[in-house]
C-alpha positions, -999 to +999 in steps of 0.1 A: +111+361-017+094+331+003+112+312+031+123+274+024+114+262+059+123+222+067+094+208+088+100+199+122+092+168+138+070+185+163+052+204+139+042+179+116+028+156+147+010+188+161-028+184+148-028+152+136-028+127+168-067+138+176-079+130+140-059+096+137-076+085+168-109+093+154-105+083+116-088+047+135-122+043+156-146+051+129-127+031+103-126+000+128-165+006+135-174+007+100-196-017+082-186-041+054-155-054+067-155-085+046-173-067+013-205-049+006-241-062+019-253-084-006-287-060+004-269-028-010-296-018-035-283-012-074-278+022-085-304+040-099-295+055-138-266+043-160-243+016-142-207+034-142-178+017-129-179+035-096-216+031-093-219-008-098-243-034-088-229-059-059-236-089-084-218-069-114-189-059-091-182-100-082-187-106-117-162-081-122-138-096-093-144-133-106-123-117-143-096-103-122-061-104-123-033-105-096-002-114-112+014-110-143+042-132-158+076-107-163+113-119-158+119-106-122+160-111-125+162-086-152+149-057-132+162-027-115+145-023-080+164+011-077+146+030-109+115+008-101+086+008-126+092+030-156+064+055-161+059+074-190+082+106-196+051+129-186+042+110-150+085+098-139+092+113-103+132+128-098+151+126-069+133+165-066+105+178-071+090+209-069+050+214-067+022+239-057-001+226-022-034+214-032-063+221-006-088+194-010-123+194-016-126+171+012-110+161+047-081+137+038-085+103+057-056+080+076-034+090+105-002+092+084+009+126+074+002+135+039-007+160+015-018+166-020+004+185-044+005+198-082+033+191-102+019+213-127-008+212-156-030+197-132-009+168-123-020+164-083-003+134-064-003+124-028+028+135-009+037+113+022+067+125+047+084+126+080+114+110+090+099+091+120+070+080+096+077+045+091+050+046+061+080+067+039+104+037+038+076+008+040+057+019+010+086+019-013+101-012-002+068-031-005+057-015-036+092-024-053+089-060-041+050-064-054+066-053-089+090-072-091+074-104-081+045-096-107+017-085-082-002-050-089+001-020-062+006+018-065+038+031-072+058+050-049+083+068-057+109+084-030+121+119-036+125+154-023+096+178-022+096+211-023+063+224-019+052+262-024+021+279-004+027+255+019+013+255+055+032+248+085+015+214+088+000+209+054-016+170+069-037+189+094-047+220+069-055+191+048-072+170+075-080+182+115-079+218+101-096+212+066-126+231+081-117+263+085-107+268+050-077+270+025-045+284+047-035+319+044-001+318+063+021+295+035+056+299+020+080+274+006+086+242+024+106+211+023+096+178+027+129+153+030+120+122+035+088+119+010+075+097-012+052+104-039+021+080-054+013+074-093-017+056-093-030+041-131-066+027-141-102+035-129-116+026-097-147-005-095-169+001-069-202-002-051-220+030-039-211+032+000-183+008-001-145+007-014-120-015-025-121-052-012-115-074+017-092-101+018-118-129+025-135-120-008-105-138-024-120-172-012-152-165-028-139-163-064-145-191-083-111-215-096-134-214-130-130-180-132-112-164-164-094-144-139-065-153-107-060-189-103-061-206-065-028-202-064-020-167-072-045-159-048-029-178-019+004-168-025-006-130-027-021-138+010+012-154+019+034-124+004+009-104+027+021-121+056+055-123+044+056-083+048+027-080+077+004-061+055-014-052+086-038-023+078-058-040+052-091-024+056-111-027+022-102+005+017-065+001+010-073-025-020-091-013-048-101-034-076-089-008-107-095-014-142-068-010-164-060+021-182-076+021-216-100-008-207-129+006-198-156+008-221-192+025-225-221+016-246-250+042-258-268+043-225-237+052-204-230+018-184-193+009-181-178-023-183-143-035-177-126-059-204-096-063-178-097-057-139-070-058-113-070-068-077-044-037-064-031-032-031-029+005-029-019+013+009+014-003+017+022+017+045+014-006+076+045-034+065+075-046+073+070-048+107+046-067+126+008-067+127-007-051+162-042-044+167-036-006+165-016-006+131+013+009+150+048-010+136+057+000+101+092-004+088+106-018+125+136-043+119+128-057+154+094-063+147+092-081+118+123-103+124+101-115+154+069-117+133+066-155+123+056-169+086+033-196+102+012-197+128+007-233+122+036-247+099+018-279+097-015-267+084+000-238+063-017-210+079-004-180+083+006-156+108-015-130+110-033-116+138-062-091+121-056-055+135-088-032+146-091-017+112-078-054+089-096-078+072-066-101+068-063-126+094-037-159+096-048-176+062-047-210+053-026-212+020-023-238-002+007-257-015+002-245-049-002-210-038+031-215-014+047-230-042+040-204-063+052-173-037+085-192-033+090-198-067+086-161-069+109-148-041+140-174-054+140-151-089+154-121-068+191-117-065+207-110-037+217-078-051+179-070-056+173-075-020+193-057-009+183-030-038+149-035-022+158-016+013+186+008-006+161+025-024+135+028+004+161+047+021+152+024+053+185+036+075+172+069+076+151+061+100+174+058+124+164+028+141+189+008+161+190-026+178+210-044+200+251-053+193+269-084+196+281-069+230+253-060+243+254-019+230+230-004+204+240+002+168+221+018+136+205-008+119+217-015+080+207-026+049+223-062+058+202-062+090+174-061+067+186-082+038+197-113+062+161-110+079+148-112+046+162-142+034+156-161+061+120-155+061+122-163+024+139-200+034+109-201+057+087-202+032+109-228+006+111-253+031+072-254+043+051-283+027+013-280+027-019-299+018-033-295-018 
């Protein structure tokens, strides 16, 4: 009969320091911070939508969506987006480990898991990993304000032939081959991912950098100005501080993508996703290192310059989001946004991302530390909402 063990804090930390460091430097280091080199030669053979041309992948950006019209006051932030039947995520869950068929990147832990019939999804957990409670919280709010990013669902995992530290079998360990010492484990706090749609990319380079937004043209079929700016300025609003190309993908959507006789793949409707939530609701630091930290983000401002509308956002080591100048239209459009939610959905917001679990505490009227709440976090958030009503900026 296998042994349900419940990881450790120690044990999931052990392994994984060394290959954060490393996949941080290299990931910093890389090229194509700010998109792929306008020299990246055009695949040879039939032009799939992960083997693009740089001039067909703009084309493809310049028909993108970001936002989508829905009636934000009518949603449940608890339940979240509702998946099909097949793909919904319970409060438990019970899969098989997955070894992957190559290193898995990132310094947060994380593992991939089958939920049967070949359904393999990406398990985050730990309770001190801030990356649990920020990716539902931001994901939920992206929803519900109309924006695209993976869904994250929170649950309990219970995962069988499962190694001690699955993240650095999966990872720091990878090399030496599928473990042989598992049983049954339990992961409380996790979250799991559902990702939807097909990846657009550019051999050698993923996803896409934040300055790329200012090259798509206003004539574009796709985002206007304004939806553009005011998905910057919700970046700001919850520090999106890792934001590396690589956690952005530009995904066309499921059931879109077409082929013609010679095997080249088009894209009738493209979105402009934010798929790695993780490094938010704090405050951006050059290492990526706050992530769900009360303190921090009530002390990270809206605007670095209130006058001029830009925001504040200092770029981290790995981002390629730094303190953007936004629009009135796009500010009007974010605030106009952020007034739909209830303050029963705010406060739904940090409920269901379980945020008080992590046990963080601040300081007491006198002067002792106490837990933070789900108020602590609601009242931060409306104020930074008001922040962003009252600003005025140029056209």
């Amino acid at each position: 009969m296998a042994i349900v063990q419940r990881i450790d804090r120690a044990t999931m930390m052990r392994g994984t320091l060394a290959i954060g460091l490393v996949a941080l430097t290299l990931s910093g280091c890389a090229s194509g911070r700010f998109g792929p080199s306008p020299d990246t030669e055009a695949p040879k053979g039939p032009h799939t939508l992960k083997k693009l041309s740089v001039a067909e992948r703009q084309q493809v950006m310049e028909r993108a969506h970001v936002w989508r019209s829905l009636n934000t006051s009518s949603l449940d932030l608890i339940k979240g987006p509702v998946l099909p039947a097949s793909q919904r995520i319970p409060a438990h869950v019970t899969c098989t480990f997955v070894y992957p068929s190559k290193p898995l990147g990132g310094m947060t832990p994380k593992f991939q898991c089958d939920l049967g019939k070949d359904d393999v999804v990406k398990v985050k957990y730990g309770e001190k990993n801030g990356e649990v409670y920020a990716e539902v919280a931001a994901s939920r709010l992206l929803w519900a304000l109309g924006f695209q990013a993976d869904v994250m669902y929170p649950t309990r995992v219970t995962c069988r032939n499962c190694p001690a530290d699955p993240f650095a079998a999966s990872a720091a360990n990878w090399q030496r081959g599928s473990p042989t010492d598992v049983s049954t484990r339990e992961f409380d706090p996790a979250v799991v991912e559902r990702e939807s749609g097909s990846a657009v990319e550019v051999p050698g380079y993923e996803g896409w950098a934040w300055p790329e937004l200012d090259k798509i043209s206003p004539r574009g079929t796709g985002a206007t100005r304004a939806e553009l700016d005011a998905l910057k300025l919700l970046a700001v609003f919850i520090q999106h501080s890792d934001s590396k190309p690589g956690q952005q993908e530009i995904v066309c959507q499921e059931g879109r993508k077409q082929k013609d006789a010679k095997g080249n793949e088009t894209c009738a409707e493209a979105w402009l996703v934010i798929k790695d939530l993780g490094g938010s609701f704090g405050k951006a630091t050059r290492l990526n290192s706050s992530k769900m930290k009360l303190e921090d983000w009530d002390g990270a401002g809206i605007w670095k310059d209130a006058k001029q509308c830009v925001g504040d956002m200092p770029r981290s080591f790995t981002g390629s989001l730094e303190d953007p100048k936004i629009s009135e239209a796009g500010r009007r459009f974010l605030a106009q946004r952020l007034a739909l939610l209830s303050d029963r959905q705010v406060r739904d917001l940090f409920t269901v991302s379980n945020v008080v679990e992590r046990g963080e505490t601040i300081a007491a009227a006198d002067g002792s530390k106490r837990p933070v709440t789900v108020d602590d976090w609601v009242r931060v958030f409306k104020r930074k909402r008001s922040e962003i009503a009252a600003a005025r900026c140029a056209a």
